[in-house]
C-alpha positions in Angstrom: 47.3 -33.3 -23.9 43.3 -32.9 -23.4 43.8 -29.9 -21.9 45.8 -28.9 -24.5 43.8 -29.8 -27.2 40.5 -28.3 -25.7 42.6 -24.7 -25.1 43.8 -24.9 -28.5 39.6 -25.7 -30.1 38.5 -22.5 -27.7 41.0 -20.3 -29.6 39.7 -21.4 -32.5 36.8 -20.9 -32.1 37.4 -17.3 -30.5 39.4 -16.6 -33.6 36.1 -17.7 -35.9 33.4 -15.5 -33.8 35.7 -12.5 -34.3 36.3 -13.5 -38.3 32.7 -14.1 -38.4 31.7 -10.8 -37.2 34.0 -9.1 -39.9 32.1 -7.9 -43.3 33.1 -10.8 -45.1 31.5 -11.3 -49.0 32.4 -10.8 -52.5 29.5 -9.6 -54.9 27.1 -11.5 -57.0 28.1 -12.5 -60.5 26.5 -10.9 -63.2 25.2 -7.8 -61.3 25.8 -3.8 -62.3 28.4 -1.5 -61.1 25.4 0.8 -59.7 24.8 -2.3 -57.2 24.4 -1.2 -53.3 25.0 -3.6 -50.2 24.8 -3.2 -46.9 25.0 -5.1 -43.8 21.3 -5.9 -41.4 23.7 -6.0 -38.2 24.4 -2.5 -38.7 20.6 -1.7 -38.5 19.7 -0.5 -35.0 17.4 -2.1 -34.3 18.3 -5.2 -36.1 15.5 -5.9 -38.1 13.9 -9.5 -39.5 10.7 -9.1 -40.8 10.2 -7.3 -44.5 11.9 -5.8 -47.2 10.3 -2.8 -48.4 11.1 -0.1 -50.8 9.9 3.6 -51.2 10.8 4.9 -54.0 10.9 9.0 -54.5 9.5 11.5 -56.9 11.8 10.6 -59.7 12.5 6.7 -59.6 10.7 3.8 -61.0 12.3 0.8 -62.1 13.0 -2.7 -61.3 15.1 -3.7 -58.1 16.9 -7.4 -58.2 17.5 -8.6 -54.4 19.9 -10.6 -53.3 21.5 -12.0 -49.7 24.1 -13.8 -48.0 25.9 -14.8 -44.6 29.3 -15.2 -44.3 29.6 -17.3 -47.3 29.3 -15.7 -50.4 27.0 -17.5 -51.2 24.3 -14.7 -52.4 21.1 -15.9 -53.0 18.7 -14.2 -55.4 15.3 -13.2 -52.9 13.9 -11.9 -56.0 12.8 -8.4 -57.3 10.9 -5.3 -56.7 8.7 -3.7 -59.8 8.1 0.1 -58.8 6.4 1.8 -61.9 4.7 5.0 -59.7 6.3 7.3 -58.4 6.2 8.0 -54.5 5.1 4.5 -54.1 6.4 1.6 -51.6 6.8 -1.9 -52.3 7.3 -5.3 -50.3 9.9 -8.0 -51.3 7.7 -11.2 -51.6 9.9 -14.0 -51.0 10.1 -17.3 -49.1 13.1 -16.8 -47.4 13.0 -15.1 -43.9 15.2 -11.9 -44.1 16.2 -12.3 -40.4 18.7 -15.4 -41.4 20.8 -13.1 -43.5 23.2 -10.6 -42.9 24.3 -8.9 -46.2 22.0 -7.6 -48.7 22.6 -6.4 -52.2 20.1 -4.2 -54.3 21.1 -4.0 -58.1 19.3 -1.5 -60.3 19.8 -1.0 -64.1 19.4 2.8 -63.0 22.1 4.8 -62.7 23.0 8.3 -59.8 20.9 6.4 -57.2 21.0 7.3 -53.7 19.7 4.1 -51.3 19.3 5.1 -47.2 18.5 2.1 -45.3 16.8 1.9 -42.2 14.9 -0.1 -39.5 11.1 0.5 -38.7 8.7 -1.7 -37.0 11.2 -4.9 -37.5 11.3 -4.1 -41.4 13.8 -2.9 -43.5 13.6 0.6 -45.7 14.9 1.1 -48.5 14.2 4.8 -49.5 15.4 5.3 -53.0 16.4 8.7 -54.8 17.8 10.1 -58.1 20.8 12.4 -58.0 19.4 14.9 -60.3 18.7 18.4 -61.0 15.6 19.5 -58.5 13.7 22.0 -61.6 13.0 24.5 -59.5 12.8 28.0 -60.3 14.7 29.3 -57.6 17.8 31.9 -57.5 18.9 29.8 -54.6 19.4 26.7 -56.5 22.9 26.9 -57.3 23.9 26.5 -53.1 22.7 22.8 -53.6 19.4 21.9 -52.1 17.8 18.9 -49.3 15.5 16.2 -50.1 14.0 15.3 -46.9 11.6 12.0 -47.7 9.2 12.0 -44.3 7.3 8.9 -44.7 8.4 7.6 -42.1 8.5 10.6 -39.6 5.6 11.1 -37.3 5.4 15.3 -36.5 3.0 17.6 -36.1 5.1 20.7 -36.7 8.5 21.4 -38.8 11.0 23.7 -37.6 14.1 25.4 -38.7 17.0 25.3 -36.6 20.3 27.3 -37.0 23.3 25.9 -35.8 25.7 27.8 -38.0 28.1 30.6 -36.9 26.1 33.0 -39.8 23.2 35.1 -39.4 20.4 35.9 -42.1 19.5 32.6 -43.8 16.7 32.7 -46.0 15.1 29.4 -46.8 12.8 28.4 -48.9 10.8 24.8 -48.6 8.8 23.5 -51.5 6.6 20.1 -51.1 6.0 17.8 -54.1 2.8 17.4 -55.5 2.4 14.1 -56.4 -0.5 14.4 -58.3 0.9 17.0 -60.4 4.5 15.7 -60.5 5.4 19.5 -59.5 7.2 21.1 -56.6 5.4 24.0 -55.3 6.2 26.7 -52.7 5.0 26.3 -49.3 6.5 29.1 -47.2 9.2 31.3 -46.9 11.7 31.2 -43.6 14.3 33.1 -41.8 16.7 32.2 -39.7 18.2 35.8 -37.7 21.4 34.2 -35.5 23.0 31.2 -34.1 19.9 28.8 -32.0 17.0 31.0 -33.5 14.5 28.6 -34.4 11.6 29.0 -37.4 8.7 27.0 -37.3 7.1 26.9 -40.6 3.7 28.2 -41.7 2.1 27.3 -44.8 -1.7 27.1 -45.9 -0.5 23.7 -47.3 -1.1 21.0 -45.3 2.7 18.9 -44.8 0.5 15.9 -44.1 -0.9 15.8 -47.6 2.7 15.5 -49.2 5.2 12.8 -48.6 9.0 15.1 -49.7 9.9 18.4 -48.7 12.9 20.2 -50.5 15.1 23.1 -49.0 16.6 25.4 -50.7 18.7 28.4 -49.1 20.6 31.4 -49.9 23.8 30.1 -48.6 25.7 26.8 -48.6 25.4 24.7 -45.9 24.7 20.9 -44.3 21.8 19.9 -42.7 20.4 17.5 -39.8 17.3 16.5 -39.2 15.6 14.9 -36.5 12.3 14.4 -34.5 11.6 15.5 -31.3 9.1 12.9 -29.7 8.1 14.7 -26.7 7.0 17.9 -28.8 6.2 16.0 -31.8 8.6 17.9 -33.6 10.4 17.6 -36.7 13.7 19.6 -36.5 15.7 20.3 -39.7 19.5 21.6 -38.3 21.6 24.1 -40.2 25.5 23.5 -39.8 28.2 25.6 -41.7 29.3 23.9 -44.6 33.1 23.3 -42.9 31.8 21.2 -40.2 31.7 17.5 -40.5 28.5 15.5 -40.9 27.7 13.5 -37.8 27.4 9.5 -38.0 23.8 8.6 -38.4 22.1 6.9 -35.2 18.4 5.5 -34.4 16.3 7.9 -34.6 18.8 11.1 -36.0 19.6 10.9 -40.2 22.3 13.3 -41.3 22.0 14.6 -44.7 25.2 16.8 -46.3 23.7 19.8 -48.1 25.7 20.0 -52.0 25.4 21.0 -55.3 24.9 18.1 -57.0 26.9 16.8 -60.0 24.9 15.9 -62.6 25.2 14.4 -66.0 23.0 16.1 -69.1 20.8 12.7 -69.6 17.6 12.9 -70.2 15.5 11.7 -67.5 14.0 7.7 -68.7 10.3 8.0 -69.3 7.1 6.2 -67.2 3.4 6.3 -67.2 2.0 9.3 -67.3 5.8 11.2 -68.1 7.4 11.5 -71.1 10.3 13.7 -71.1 11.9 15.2 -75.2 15.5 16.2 -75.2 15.1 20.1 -77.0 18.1 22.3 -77.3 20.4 22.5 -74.1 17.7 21.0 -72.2 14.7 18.8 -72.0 11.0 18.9 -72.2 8.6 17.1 -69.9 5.0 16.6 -70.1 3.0 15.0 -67.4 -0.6 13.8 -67.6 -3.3 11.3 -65.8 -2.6 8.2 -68.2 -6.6 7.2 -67.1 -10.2 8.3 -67.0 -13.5 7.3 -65.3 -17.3 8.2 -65.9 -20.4 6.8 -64.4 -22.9 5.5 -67.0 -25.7 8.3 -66.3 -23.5 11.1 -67.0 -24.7 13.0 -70.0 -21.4 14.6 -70.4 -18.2 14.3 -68.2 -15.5 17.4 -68.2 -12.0 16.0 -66.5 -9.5 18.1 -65.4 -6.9 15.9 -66.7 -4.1 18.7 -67.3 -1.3 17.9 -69.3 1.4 20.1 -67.8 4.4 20.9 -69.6 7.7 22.2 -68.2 11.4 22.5 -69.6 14.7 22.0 -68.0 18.1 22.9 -68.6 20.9 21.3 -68.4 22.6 23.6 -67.2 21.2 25.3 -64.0 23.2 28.6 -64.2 20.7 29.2 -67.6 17.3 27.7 -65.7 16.6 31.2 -64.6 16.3 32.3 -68.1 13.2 30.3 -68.8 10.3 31.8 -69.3 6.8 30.3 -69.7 3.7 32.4 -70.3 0.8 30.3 -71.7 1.7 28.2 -74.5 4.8 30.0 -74.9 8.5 29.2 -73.9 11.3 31.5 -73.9 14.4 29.2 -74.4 18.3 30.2 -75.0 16.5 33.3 -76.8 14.1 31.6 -78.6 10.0 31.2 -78.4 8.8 28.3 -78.9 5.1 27.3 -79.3 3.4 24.5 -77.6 0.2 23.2 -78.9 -2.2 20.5 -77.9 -4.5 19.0 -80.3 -7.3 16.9 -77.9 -10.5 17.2 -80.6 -11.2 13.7 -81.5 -13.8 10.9 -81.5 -13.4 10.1 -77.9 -12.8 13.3 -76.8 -12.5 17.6 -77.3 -10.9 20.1 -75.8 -13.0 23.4 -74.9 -12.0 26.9 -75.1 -11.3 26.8 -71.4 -8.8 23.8 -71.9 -10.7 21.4 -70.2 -11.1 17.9 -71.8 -14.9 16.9 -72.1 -15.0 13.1 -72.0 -17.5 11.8 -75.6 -17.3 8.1 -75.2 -15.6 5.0 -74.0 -12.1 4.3 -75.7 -8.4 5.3 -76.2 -8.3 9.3 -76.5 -5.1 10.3 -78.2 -3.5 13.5 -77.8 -1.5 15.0 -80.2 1.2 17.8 -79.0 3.4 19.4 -81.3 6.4 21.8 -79.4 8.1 24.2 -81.8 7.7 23.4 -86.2 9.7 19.6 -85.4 8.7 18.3 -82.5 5.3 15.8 -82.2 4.4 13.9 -79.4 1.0 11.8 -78.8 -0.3 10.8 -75.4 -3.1 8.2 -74.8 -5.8 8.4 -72.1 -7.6 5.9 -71.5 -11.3 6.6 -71.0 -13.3 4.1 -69.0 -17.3 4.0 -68.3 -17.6 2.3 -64.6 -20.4 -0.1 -64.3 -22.6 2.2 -61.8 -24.4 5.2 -61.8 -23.8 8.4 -59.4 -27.0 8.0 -57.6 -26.4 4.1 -56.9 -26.4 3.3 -53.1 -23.7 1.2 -51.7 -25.0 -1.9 -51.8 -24.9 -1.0 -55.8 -21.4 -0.6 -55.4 -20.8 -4.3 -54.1 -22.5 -5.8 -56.6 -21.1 -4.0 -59.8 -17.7 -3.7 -58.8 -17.0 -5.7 -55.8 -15.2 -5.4 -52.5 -13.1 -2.7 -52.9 -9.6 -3.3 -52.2 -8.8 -0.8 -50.1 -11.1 2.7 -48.3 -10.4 5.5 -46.3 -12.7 7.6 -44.4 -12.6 11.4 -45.6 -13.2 14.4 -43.5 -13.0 17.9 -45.1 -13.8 20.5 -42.7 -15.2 24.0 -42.7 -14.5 26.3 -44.5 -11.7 24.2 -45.7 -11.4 24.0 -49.8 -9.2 20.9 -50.9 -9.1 18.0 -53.2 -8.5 15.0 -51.7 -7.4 12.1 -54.0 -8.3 13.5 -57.2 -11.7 14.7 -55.7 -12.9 18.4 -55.1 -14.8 19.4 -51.9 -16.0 23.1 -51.4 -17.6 23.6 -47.7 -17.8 27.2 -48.3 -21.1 26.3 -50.5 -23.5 25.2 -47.9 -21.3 25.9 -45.0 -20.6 22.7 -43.5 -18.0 19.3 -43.5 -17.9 16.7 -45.8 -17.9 13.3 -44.4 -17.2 10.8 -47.5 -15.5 7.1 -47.8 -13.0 7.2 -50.7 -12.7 3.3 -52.6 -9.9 2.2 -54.5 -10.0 -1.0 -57.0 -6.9 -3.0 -58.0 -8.4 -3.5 -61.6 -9.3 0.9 -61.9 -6.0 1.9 -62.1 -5.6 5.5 -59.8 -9.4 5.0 -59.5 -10.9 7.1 -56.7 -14.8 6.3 -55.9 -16.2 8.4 -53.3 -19.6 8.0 -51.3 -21.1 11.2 -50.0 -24.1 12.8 -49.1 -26.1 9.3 -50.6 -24.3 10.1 -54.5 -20.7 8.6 -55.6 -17.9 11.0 -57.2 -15.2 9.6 -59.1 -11.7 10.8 -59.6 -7.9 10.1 -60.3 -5.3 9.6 -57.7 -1.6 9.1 -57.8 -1.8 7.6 -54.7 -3.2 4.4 -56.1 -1.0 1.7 -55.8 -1.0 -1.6 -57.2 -0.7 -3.3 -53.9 -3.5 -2.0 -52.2 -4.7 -3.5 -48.9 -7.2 -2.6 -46.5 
């Protein structure tokens, strides 16, 4: 009978192990239908560390979390604020993530895409909007890739074609995050099945964080890295084939138009977006400003850039733009911007020259009906540019977070907000750049014995040496 009863307790729990092992939860109450879950085990390999998110070029928002075992009992970890875009956050919770299995992400966003994956014992979260990418671009109809390398160590990006067709043209634009714009960094070809393109562009791929790919014909895509080459490979398959299953280390994106709703996009800092005709406006601008306190007078280039966007792509390509003009469905349509005020004027070659310390409002008016104001916010910093660093301490502080800054000849770049010529005296820059939790996208930079100041997107609120 012992025998019996201990054969019979063994089953049982044989029978539990394999239940337990089965994905086994209901949802939390009160949660969205635009909620995601996944399961850690699934991770390879299995994480237990952090939560972090990276959000893309056109999310912000708040992220609830919540986790569970096998007993529905979901806990609430708590939530991710993300208000920049191209950012990354870290859950900051209690709990230890490696004694739960199922997570749940619930967004009041809606045409999210979530890929999860595990890095350095954490789990990522990289978060995109399905939505139109506003490029002009005959292509754009075949669908386009979002390819979100963050996390991909390379030091050159190939083309790869594994398709039974010959003549692709592809196009790859990076995203400038600074100027929330996607601009054109080279030009490929792809001849016949194996032929391999590597990419050439005077941009440098390690000063963007998203590529986008956009071809003359439709078609899936792979991508993976190759670690002995340091390689990142982006595979063309025909459109017929089947995607792979994703694995460590190889992510399989399918390449498709994408079906969009006509919403306008939500606004944030810095973007404001103005539903107009078929389509929407969007204006984009650096929401702060910095001077030193010896500066006479301080021009910014904070440009307001304004784009439109249809909501229908096939009539995209019939937008024009040619100053402050917009040709739209047939009509022009005038933009104007109005920046003369007590804080601050506009010259004749539209650049903003800073008067004092204080809100600057911006009035823009698009077409006879529509008006708009934008604010910048216009701060004098307690130091002057010819302070030395021990200046810097002692009217600001410790900074939160610096970088060392290398700009080499005859290169020509701007680098977090901050210009850098070598052509001029023909040699390299060698400059720390400082960032401040209370300057928001606050740049100081300390060269040549004098400090610079300028706006980044990069800031982030969490900053950390």
């Amino acid at each position: 009978m012992k025998k019996i009863l201990i054969l019979i307790i063994s089953l049982f729990c044989l029978f539990f192990d394999l239940f337990a092992d089965e994905k086994s939860y209901n949802l939390p109450n009160g949660i969205s239908p635009n909620a995601f879950v996944f399961d850690k085990n699934e991770l390879l390999p299995t994480p237990k560390d952090n939560f972090i998110i990276y959000n893309s070029y056109n999310v912000t928002g708040t992220f609830e979390i919540y986790a569970c075992n096998n007993t529905n009992n979901w806990i609430h970890l708590g939530n991710i604020d993300i208000n920049k875009i191209v950012d990354s956050k870290t859950l900051k919770t209690k709990e230890k993530i490696k004694n739960f299995r199922f997570y749940c992400i619930d967004s009041k966003e809606e045409s999210l895409e979530y890929n999860v994956l595990s890095k350095n014992n954490d789990i990522i979260i990289k978060v995109n909007k399905r939505e139109p990418l506003n490029i002009n671009n005959s292509y754009i109809d075949n669908g386009f890739c979002i390819v979100d390398y963050r996390y991909i160590d390379f030091d050159n990006l190939k083309l790869k074609n594994n398709t039974s067709n010959n003549n692709y043209k592809i196009d790859l634009y990076l995203f400038d995050i600074k100027n929330r714009t996607w601009v054109l960094a080279d030009k490929g070809k792809l001849n016949g099945y194996d032929d391999i393109y590597t990419i050439k562009s005077n941009l440098e791929l390690s000063d963007y964080k998203i590529l986008a790919l956009v071809s003359d014909k439709k078609m899936n895509f792979t991508y993976k890295t190759d670690e002995m080459n340091s390689d990142l490979y982006i595979e063309l398959l025909d459109i017929k084939n089947t995607v792979p299953k994703d694995s460590e280390g190889l992510k399989h994106i399918k390449y498709e138009l994408l079906d969009i709703e006509n919403t306008v996009p939500e606004d944030s800092e810095g973007l404001e977006h103005i539903k107009y005709d078929e389509g929407y406006f969007t204006i984009s601008w650096m929401p702060y400003e910095y001077f030193f306190n010896d500066e006479k007078y301080h021009y910014y280039l904070n440009t307001i850039r304004i784009s439109y966007t249809t909501f229908d792509k096939e009539k995209q390509m019939s937008v024009k733009q040619e100053g402050s003009y917009f040709l739209i469905n047939g009509k022009t349509v005038k933009v104007v911007i109005n920046g003369n005020n007590e804080y601050a004027k506009l010259n004749e070659t539209n650049f903003f020259e800073l008067l004092k310390e204080g809100v600057s409002s911006i009035l823009i008016q698009i077409g006879a009906d529509i008006k708009t104001t934008i604010d910048i916010k216009q701060t004098m910093l307690p130091l002057s540019q010819d302070d030395n660093l021990d200046a810097l301490i002692e009217k600001i502080g410790f900074p939160d977070k610096k970088e060392d800054v290398i700009v080499e000849w005859p290169d020509v770049k701007t680098v977090d907000g901050i210009f850098y010529d070598t052509t001029r005296n023909v040699e390299n820059f060698y400059a720390t750049h400082y960032f401040y939790k209370q300057y928001p996208y606050l740049c100081i930079s300390y060269v040549k014995g004098s400090f610079r100041c300028g706006e980044s997107f990069l800031w982030t609120s969490e900053l950390s040496e």
